[in-house]
Structure formats: structure tokens, C-alpha cells
N, C-alpha and C positions, 0 to 999 in steps of 0.2 A: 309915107315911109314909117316903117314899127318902127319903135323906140324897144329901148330894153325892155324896162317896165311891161309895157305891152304883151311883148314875146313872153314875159316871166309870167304872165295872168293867163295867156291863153295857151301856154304848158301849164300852167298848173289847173288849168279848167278844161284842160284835155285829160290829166294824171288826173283827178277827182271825178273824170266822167266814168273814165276806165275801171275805177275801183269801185263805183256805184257798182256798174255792169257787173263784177267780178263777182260780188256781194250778191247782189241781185241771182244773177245763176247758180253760185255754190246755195243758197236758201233755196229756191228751185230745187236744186238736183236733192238739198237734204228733206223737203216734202214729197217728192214725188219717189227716195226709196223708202220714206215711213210710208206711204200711202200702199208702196209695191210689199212691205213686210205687211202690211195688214192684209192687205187680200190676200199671199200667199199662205197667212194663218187663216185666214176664212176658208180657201178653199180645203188645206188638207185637215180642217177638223170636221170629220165627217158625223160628228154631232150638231152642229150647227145649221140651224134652219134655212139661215139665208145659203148654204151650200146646196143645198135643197131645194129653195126657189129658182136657183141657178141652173139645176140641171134639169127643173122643167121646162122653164124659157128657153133653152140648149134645145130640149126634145122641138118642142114648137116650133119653134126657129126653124130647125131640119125636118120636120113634115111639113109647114109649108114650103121650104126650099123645095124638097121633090114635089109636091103638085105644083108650083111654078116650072120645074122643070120637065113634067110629065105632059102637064096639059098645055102648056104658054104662060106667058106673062097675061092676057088680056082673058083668058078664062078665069083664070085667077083674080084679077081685078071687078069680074064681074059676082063675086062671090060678097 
């Protein structure tokens, strides 16, 4: 059977897990919109190089898509 005590440690090591967590995600969510303001500055500064390597990889990317989707996947593969 708990005891008070008991009950007291393991609310309170329930409310301390919770607020790790809470912690834990608000850091999260505050890296991951600095990470979203940087790119969104990378891409609309259209002096920026890496905006640039960006839209060749883009171009790439979509000319293989359409010869994967032109010829097959395994003509493709064989390349």
C-alpha cells in the first residue's frame, strides 16, 4: 500500500517529469523557428550563393525525376 510520502515523491516525479518535457519542447519548437528564419533568409536573398546551389540541386533533382519517369525506374538505375 502507498503511504503519503510515496504518493508525494511520485507526484512530484511525475510534475518534474512533465516540466522537463514542457522545457524540453518549447527549446525544440525555439531551434527549430531560428533554424526556419534562417532558411527563409537564405532563400529570399537572391544574392546568396547557397540560394543558388539550391536551385541547381532543385533543377537536378527534376531532370532526373522526369527520366525516371519517362524511361522507368530500372533504366534509370542502369545509368
Amino acid at each position: 500500500m502507498l503511504t503519503a510520502v510515496t504518493i508525494a515523491r511520485t507526484r512530484t516525479l511525475a510534475d518534474y517529469e512533465l516540466q522537463l518535457q514542457e522545457e524540453r519542447m518549447s527549446l525544440e519548437h525555439y531551434h527549430l523557428s531560428q533554424f526556419w528564419d534562417l532558411h527563409s533568409q537564405r532563400m529570399t536573398d537572391t544574392r546568396n550563393e547557397d540560394n543558388d546551389a539550391i536551385k541547381s540541386a532543385m533543377q537536378i533533382l527534376r531532370r532526373n525525376n522526369n527520366i525516371v519517369m519517362e524511361t522507368g525506374f530500372d533504366e534509370y538505375a542502369k545509368q
